[in-house]
Structures are given as C-alpha cells and as structure tokens.
C-alpha positions, -999 to +999 in steps of 0.1 A: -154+012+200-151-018+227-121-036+232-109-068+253-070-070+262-055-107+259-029-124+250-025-136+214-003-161+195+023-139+176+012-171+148-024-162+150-022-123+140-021-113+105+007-089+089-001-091+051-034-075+049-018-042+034-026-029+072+008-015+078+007+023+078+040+031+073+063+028+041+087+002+062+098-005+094+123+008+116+152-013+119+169+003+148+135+007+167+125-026+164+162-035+177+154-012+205+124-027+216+140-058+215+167-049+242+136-036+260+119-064+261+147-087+269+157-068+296+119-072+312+102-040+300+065-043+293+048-027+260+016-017+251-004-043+236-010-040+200-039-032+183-058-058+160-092-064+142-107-097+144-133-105+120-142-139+135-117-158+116-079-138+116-068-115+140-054-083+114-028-064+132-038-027+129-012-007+148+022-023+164+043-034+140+076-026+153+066-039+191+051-071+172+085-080+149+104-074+185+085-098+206+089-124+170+123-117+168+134-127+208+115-159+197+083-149+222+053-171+216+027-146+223+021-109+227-005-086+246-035-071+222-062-050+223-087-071+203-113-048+181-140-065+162-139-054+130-128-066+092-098-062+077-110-029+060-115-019+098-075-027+104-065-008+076-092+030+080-075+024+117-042+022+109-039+051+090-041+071+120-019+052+140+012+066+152-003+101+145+002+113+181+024+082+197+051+062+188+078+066+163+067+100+147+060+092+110+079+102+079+065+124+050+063+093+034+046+076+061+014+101+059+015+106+023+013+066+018-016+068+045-035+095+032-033+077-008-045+047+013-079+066+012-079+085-020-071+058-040-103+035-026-137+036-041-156+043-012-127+070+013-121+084-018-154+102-021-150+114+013-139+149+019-106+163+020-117+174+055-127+140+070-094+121+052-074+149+068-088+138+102-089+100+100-053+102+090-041+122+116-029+150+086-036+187+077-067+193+053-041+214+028-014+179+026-044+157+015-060+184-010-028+186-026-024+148-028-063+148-044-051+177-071-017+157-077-036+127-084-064+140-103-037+160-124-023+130-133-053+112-145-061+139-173-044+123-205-065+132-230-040+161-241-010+140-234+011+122-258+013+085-269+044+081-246+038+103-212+063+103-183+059+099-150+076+099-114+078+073-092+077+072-056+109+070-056+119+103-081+130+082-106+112+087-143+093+057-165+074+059-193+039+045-202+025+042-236-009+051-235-015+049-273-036+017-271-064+034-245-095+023-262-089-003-282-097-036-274-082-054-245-065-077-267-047-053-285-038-033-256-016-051-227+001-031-201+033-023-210+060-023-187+082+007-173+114+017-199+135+019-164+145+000-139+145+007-101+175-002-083+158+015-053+141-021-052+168-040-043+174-046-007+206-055+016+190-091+036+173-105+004+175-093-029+139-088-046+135-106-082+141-086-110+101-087-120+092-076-085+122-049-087+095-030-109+065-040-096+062+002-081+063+014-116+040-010-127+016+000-099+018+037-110+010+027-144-021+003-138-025+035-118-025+059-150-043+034-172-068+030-150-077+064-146-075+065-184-100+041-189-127+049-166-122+093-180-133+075-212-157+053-203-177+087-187-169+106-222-185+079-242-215+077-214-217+115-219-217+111-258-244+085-255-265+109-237-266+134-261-268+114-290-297+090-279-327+111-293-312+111-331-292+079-330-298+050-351-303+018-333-270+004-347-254+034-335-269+031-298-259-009-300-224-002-311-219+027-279-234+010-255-210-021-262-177+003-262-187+012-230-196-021-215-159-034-232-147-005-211-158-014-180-153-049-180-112-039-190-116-011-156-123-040-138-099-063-152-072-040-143-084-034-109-080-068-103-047-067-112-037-036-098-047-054-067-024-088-071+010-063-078+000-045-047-003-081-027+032-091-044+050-059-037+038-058+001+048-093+006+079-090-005+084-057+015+080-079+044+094-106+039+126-085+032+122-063+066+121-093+086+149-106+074+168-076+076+159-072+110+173-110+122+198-108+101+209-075+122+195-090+153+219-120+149+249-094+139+243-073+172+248-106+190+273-121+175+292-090+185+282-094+220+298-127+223+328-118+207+330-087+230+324-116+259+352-137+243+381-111+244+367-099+281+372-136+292+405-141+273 
C-alpha cells in the first residue's frame, strides 16, 4: 500500500474512531516519550488513514498523546489512503512486532475487533490470526467462547455472565421474542467499580456502560438465533401452511429483524460513549501526571537553589 510522509496538525488527526488497538494507553510510556522528545529525540511518524476528509490515526497512540502533551503543534505521519474501516483492520496488527509489546488484553480486544463485525467475522480463524498479529488456536478459542455464549435457548430466564473485567451481571432474557415494546434492555444487577478512574471520575451511567455492551452483546445474538429458527420453521411449514399462518411468520420475523437492527444501532452509540470517555480519561491522567512530574522538578530546583 503507498504512503507519503508529512507533517500533520496534531488538531487535524482523529483519535475517536474506535481505531486504538489497545485496551488503554501506557501512562509511563507516553511520559517516556515525552522526556524523549523534549530532550530532541526523533520518532517514527505515526500511521494514519485519510479518507479525503479526516486524517484517522491508525497506529501511534502513545508517540501522538507525547508530542500533544509537550504542547507540539504538529507531528510526522505516514499518510495511507484509506477509510476509517482501513484505520481500524490496520490497527489491529499494530504493535504486533514493534513497540510496547501488547497485553493479553490488548490482542484479545484486537482479535474481538474482527469477530464481532459483520463482514471479518466470516473470515477464517486462519486469516484473523494473521491480520492480528495472533496464533490461529487464541482466535478459535475466542470464536468458540463467543459462539458458546450466544446459545440461550436452554438457558434460564435470568443467565449470568462475565465481564471483561471478571466481575458477574445478570441479564434477563425472558422477554426474547416478544415485542420490542414489551422488551427493553435491562440493565446489569452489578455495578463496576473497575470504571471508575483516578484523573476524572466516569458518571455512574457510563460506569456500566461494559456490562451493558456484553448484554446488547447476548441479546443480540439472541435475537438474530431466533430470527434463523423461525426462518427455518417457515421453510418447512410453507407447503401446508395457511395463508394467515404464512402472514403471521413472515411478520414475527420481519419484527425480528427490524429489533436486530435497532439494537445494533445501539450497541454501536454505548461503544462510541464508553471509548470516548476512555480517552478523555487517559488524557487527563496523563497531564495530570505530566504536570506532577514537573512540579517535582521545580521543587527539586528550588531546594538545589536554596
């Protein structure tokens, strides 16, 4: 794929396209890069996607928040041409054989970043494996885990799950198939303290916003198993069934759909809300710890002059 290196406005690349690979960023190495930097060092450019409109920043994260932090206007950037969808099947790689080595975490949340889409998700195990930079056994098991977890037609009313962060919440799933008005999504039974972080405390709605995710996951899944059941049932009954009976089938499963899609769509806003505030809470740890660093400098200076 052809590239051009230039320099970019830190003001013109985007960060809130859900095209960071990793769970969070590294506090201490972004500090680091910013000693680096102030002490003259040069970095690799970053990698971005531009689509013709934004610049989506692909791979760099830590060696973008360092130039923003040390109040640098613009940064070097290897410029791609490519969508957002682009940023993020490239960033799922990144860091796979440079950079700060990636967590567990880091290359499970990269390897879901493909499962869980329409269109990487029918890829195979094989080809995920690759893109992602992980082993062909780590994203099978991911696949079985999350297939596993979609079968809930032999599961009670109230079924348990496990967050991302091992902590338990429960979703009723007693209103799958009913109409959308009887059925909202209800909320996890538990709180996740885990949410809350040091710079800026999250708001208590956003505090469960991973839970929530997990269970527009579940009922998702839910809804589209029985949308293919009733397809299926169609099927077999169509040669014998009354035309009432055909009518009444065929609207359950366009009800069904149109509540898949619904959900997807919001499935899609909590996963806007929870990245943003993921960021907007690493940035502010990071200056906050920036400004700690040298505040102590100074003082240090202060008793070395006294």
């Amino acid at each position: 794929m052809s590239s051009v290196v230039e320099n970019l406005r830190l003001a013109q690349i985007r960060t809130d396209g859900g095209t960071q690979p990793r769970m969070s960023l590294n506090e201490s190495t972004v500090a680091e890069y910013q000693e680096a930097l102030t002490d003259g060092a040069k970095m690799p450019p970053v990698t971005v996607f531009h689509d013709g409109v934004d610049y989506w920043l692909a791979d760099g994260f830590h060696r973008f928040f360092a130039h923003k932090n040390i109040g640098a206007l613009d940064v070097q950037a290897e410029v791609h041409q490519g969508t957002k969808r682009d940023a993020i099947l490239h960033s799922v790689g990144a860091n796979a054989s440079h950079g700060l080595r990636r967590t567990n975490d880091d290359k499970r949340k990269a390897a879901m970043t493909l499962l869980e889409d329409s269109e990487w998700g029918k890829w195979s195990d094989r080809e995920i494996a690759r893109v992602c930079g992980v082993s062909n056994d780590f994203v099978s098991r991911l696949r079985k885990e999350s297939l596993s977890s979609n079968d809930s037609k032999a599961a009670p009313a109230d079924r348990t799950y496990t967050t991302k962060h091992g902590t338990e919440a429960v979703m009723n799933t007693a209103n799958i198939g009913k109409k959308k008005a009887d059925s909202p999504v209800a909320p996890p039974t538990e709180k996740n303290p885990a949410r809350t972080l040091e710079a800026a405390p999250l708001p208590e709605e956003q505090m469960d916003s991973d839970d929530e995710l997990a269970e527009a996951h579940h009922t998702i899944a839910d809804l589209a198993s029985e949308v293919d059941q009733l397809r299926d049932q169609l099927a077999i009954k169509h040669m014998d069934a009354s035309e009432a009976e055909k009518q009444h089938a065929a609207g359950t499963i366009a009800d069904l759909r149109k509540r898949v899609r619904d959900l997807e769509l919001e499935l899609d806003a909590v996963k806007a809300s929870r990245d943003t505030y993921m960021r907007e809470n690493e940035q502010l740890k990071i200056q906050c710890n920036s400004q700690r660093r040298a505040l102590q400098k100074l003082q240090k200076q202060q008793k070395e002059a006294a």
